[in-house]
C-alpha positions in Angstrom: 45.7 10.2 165.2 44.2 12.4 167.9 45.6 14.6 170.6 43.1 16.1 173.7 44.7 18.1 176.1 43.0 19.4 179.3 43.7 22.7 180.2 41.7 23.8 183.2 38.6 24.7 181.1 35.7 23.5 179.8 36.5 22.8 176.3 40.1 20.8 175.6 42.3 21.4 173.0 41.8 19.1 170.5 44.1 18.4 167.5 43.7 15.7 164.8 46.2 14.6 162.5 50.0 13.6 162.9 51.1 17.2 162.4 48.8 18.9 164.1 49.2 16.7 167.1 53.2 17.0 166.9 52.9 21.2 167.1 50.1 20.9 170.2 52.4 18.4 172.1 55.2 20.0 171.5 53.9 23.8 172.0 52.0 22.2 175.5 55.7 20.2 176.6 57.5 24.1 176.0 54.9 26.9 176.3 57.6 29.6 174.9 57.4 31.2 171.7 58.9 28.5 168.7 59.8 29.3 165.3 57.9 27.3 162.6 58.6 26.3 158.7 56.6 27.8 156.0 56.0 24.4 154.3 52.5 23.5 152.9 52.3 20.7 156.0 53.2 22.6 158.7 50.9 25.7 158.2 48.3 23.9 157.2 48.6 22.2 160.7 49.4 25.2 162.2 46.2 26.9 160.4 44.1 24.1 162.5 45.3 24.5 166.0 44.9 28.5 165.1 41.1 28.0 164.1 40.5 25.7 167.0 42.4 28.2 169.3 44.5 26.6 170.9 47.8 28.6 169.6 48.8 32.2 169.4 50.9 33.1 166.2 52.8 36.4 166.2 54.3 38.8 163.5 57.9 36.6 163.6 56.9 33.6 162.4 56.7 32.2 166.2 53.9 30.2 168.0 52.9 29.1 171.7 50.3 27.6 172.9 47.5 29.8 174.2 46.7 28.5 177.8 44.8 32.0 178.5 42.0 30.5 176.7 
């Protein structure tokens, strides 16, 4: 399973994976901080997207996607 999403840049997000494509749709559909689990799936997903750029994750446990980049 793969997700792109273009952005208005060069490069697309890109995520790859059930998981991972679940957070990047769902952080694109509501750009607003979310609250995530702590469960080995979902940061591992989370882990990706943060490696690849294409979230933002702040000191409450809360992500959004990071269109600024």
């Amino acid at each position: 399973m793969k997700l792109t999403i273009y952005h208005g840049t060069k490069i697309p997000f890109v995520a790859v994976g059930k998981n991972q494509c679940n957070l990047l749709n769902f952080a694109y559909k509501y750009p607003n901080w979310h609250s995530y689990a702590t469960d080995k799936s979902t940061m591992r997903a989370l882990n990706g997207l943060l490696k690849s750029n294409c979230v933002i994750v702040n000191q409450h446990n809360q992500f959004k996607i990071n269109l600024g980049a």
